[in-house]
N, C-alpha and C positions, 0 to 999 in steps of 0.2 A: 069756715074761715079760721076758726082759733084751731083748728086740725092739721089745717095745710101752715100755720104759725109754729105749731108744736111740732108739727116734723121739719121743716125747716130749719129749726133749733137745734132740733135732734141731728138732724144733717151735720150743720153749722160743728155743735160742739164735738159732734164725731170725727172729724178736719181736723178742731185744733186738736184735742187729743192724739190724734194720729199723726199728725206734723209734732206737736209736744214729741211724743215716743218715738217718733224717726230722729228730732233733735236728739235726746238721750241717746240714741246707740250712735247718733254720730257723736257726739261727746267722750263716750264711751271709747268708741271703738277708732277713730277716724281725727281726732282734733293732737294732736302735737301733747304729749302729756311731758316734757324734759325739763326740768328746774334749771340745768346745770350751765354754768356760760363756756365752758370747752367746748370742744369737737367733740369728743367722745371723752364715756368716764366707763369704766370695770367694775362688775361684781363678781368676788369670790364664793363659790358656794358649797359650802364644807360637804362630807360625804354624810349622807345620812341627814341633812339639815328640815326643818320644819317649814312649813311656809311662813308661820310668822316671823322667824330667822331672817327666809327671804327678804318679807315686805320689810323688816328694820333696815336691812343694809337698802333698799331701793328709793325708800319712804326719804331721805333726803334730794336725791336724784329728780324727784318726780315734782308738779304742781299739784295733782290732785291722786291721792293715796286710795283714795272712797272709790272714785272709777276705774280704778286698775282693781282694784277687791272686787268688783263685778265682773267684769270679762275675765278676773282668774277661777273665779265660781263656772264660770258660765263653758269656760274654756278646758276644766276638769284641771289645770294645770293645780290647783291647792293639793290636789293627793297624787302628782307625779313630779316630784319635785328631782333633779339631776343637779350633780355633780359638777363644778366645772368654771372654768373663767369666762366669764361672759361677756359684749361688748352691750354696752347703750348707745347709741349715737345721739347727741342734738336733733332733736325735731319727731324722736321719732312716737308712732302711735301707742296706745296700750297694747293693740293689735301687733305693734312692729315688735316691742320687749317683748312681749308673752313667747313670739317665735323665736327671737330668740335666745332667749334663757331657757329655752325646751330644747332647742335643737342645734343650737352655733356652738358650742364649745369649741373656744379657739385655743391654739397650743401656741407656747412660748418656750423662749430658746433660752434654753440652761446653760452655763459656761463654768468652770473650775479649773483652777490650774493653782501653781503653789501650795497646795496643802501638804503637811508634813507629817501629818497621822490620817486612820482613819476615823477618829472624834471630829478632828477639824471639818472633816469633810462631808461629814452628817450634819454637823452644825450650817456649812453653808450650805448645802443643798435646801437644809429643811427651810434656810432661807428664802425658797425659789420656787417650792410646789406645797400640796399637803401636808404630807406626813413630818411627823416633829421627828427631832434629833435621835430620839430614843429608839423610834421605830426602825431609823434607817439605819443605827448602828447594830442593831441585833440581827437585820440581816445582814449588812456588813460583813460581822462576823459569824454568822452560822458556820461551826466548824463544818458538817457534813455535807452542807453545801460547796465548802472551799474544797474540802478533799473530794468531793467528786469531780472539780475540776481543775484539780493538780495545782490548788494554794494552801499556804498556810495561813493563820494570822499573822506572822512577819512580812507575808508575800501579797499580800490580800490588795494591797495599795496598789500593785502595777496590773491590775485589772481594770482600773477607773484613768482611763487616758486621757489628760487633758484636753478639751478640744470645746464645741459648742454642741449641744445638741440639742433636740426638739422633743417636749414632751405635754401631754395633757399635765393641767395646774395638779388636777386631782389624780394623776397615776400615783398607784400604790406602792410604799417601798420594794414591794418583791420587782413588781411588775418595772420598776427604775432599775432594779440591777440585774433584769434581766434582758433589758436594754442595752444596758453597757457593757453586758455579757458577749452579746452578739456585733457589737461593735468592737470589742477588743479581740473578738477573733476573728472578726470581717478586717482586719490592722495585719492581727499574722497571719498573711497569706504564706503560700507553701515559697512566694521568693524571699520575703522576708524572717520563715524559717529556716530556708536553708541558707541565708546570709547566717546567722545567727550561729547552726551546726558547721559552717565552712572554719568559725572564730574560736569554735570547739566551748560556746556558751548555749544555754537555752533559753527562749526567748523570757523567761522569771530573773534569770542571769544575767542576762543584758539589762533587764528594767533597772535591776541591783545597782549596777557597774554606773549607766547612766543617771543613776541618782546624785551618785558619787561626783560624779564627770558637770553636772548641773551645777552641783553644790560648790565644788571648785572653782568653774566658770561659767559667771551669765553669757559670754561672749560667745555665739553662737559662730563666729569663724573661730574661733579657738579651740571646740570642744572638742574635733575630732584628734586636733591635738595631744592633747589631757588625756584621752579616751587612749590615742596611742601607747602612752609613758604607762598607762595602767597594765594594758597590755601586754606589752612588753614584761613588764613585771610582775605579772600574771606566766607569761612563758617561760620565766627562767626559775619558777619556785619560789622566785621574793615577795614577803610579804608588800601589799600594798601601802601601809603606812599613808593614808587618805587621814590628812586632819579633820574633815568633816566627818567623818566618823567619830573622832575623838572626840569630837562635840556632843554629837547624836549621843554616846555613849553618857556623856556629863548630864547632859538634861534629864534623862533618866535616874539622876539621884537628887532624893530631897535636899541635898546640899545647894543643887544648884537652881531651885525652882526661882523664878521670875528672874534668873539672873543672864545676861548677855555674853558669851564669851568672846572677846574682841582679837584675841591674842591667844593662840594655842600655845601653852607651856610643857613642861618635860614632868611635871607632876600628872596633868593629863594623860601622859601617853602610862600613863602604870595602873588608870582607870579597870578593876577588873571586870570584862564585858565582853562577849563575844561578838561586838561589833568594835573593840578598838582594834583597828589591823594595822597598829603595831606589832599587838600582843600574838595576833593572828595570823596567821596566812590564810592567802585564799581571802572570796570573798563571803562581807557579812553574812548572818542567816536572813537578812531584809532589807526592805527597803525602810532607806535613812530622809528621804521626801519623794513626794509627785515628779517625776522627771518628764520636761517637755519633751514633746515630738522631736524635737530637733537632737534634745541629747541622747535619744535612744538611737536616732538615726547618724551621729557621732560614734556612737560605739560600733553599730552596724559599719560602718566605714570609716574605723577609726583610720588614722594618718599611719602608713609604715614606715619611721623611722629609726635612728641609733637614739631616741634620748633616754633617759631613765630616770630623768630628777626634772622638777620645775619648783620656782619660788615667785609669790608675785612681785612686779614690776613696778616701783615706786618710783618712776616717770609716766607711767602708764595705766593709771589706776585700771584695774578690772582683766586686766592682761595680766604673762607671767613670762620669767623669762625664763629658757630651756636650757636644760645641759645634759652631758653625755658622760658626764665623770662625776664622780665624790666631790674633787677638788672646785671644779667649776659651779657644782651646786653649792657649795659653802660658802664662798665667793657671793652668791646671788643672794645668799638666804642670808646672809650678816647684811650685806648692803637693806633688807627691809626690813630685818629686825631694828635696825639701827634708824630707818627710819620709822616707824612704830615707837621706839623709845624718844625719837627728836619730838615725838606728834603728844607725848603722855600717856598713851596706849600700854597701861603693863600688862591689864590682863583679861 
């Protein structure tokens, strides 16, 4: 009788145990382990990171930190740890994170536009993926890289084309501007080189021109305008005389660092620089900022007409009004001087 008591026990506590231990891996594996009251929350996970790295940045996200340590044990994930943005969703299991902080690396859409160096442009980007500023300005500028594809550091900026595009968090800086590599010349197709060689520019020439053409006018019905009057002035041997250049050229001296030039003056245009194209003909050795889509395709089909001068439009803020003579741009360009001087605007 106490035999058939003792294994009955034995039975008995072999059950709970075994339901105990079925509990556990469902706790484990199978119960909602998310702290967080969003929909979904993101972990970044640097190149090279350690699992305890992991578990600090998850270890808020999570209720219980103890049962995710076992199924990552268990799971081998503590010694394969990847790279990469990850999603968590509300609700989901240890089992659901383990899969995917192993395997989902989701890609986000990078965007740039406006930048007027290449520092600028490392600084934002480094805002948007991995690698810091540092990294991505060295390749940036690797010269031997640029002259193996026909840039210079002056010219280095009309290879990063404004637009949006899609990248792993953790792609590497080479592997970023070898992206952009192929999307700047997936851009010049052979029509829109040979628009480029019909205007007797090269597609580095146009980026130049259209920087130019940008800087003058945000006004995208305007630019092919602009783009025109350059032009033109481009074909007769006249220097171009772009005050945004005169700028470009100022900022570049410690005279003028933090300082805003509101009002280009005639002490400017004697700036010595081979980007004041006053001083110059032809256009600069680079690019003077990031010129959108819109301005390069402005120059691609700039306007063919008689003008040769513009001054802006103080009826019309952001506009300019055009002329065809000396006389008539004088005319245009005193009428906004004069308002700049009515406004307090001297310099």
């Amino acid at each position: 009788m106490n035999i058939k008591k003792i294994a009955i026990a034995f039975v008995l506590f072999g059950l709970v145990a075994i339901a105990s231990f079925s509990y556990y891996i469902y706790s484990v594996m199978l119960v909602s382990n998310t702290a967080f009251n969003g929909k979904e929350a993101f972990i970044f996970i640097r190149s090279g990171a350690t699992y305890d790295e992991v578990r600090s940045d998850l270890e808020p996200l999570l209720i219980d930190i103890n049962t995710f340590d076992v199924l990552a044990k268990q799971k081998k994930y503590t010694s394969n740890i990847r790279a990469g943005r990850y999603r968590v969703s509300k609700g989901m299991t240890n089992n659901d994170i383990i899969n995917s902080i192993r395997s989902q690396n989701i890609p986000l859409t990078i965007s740039f536009n406006n930048q007027h160096s290449l520092p600028q442009l490392a600084k934002r980007i480094s805002n948007q993926i991995e690698p810091d500023s540092l990294e991505l300005i060295e390749v940036f500028t690797d010269v031997d890289f640029l002259s193996s594809q026909g840039f210079t550091p002056e010219t280095a900026l009309a290879m990063y084309l404004p637009n949006s595009y899609e990248f792993f968090w953790n792609t590497s800086a080479k592997k970023f501007r070898t992206k952009i590599l192929k999307s700047y010349n997936s851009f010049w197709n052979s029509k829109r080189k040979a628009q480029a060689q019909k205007i007797g520019l090269f597609p580095v020439e146009v980026s130049i021109l259209a920087a130019i053409v940008q800087e003058e006018s945000k006004e995208v019905s305007e630019q092919a305008r602009v783009a025109g009057v350059y032009m033109n002035r481009l074909n007769r041997g006249w220097a171009l005389q772009a005050d945004p250049t005169l700028k470009f050229a100022a900022y570049q001296l410690p005279s003028y660092k933090n300082k805003v030039i509101k009002r280009v003056l005639n002490k400017h245009k004697t700036i010595k620089s081979p980007y004041n194209t006053y001083l110059n003909k032809g256009l600069p050795p680079g690019l003077i900022a990031m010129p959108d889509l819109s301005a390069i395709e402005a120059v691609l089909n700039y306007e063919r007409h008689d003008f040769f001068y513009f001054a802006a439009n103080p009826q019309r803020p952001g506009f300019h009004n055009f002329a065809k003579t000396l006389s008539g741009h004088n005319k245009n360009a005193r009428s906004y001087q004069n308002y700049l001087s009515n406004k307090g605007i001297l310099e």
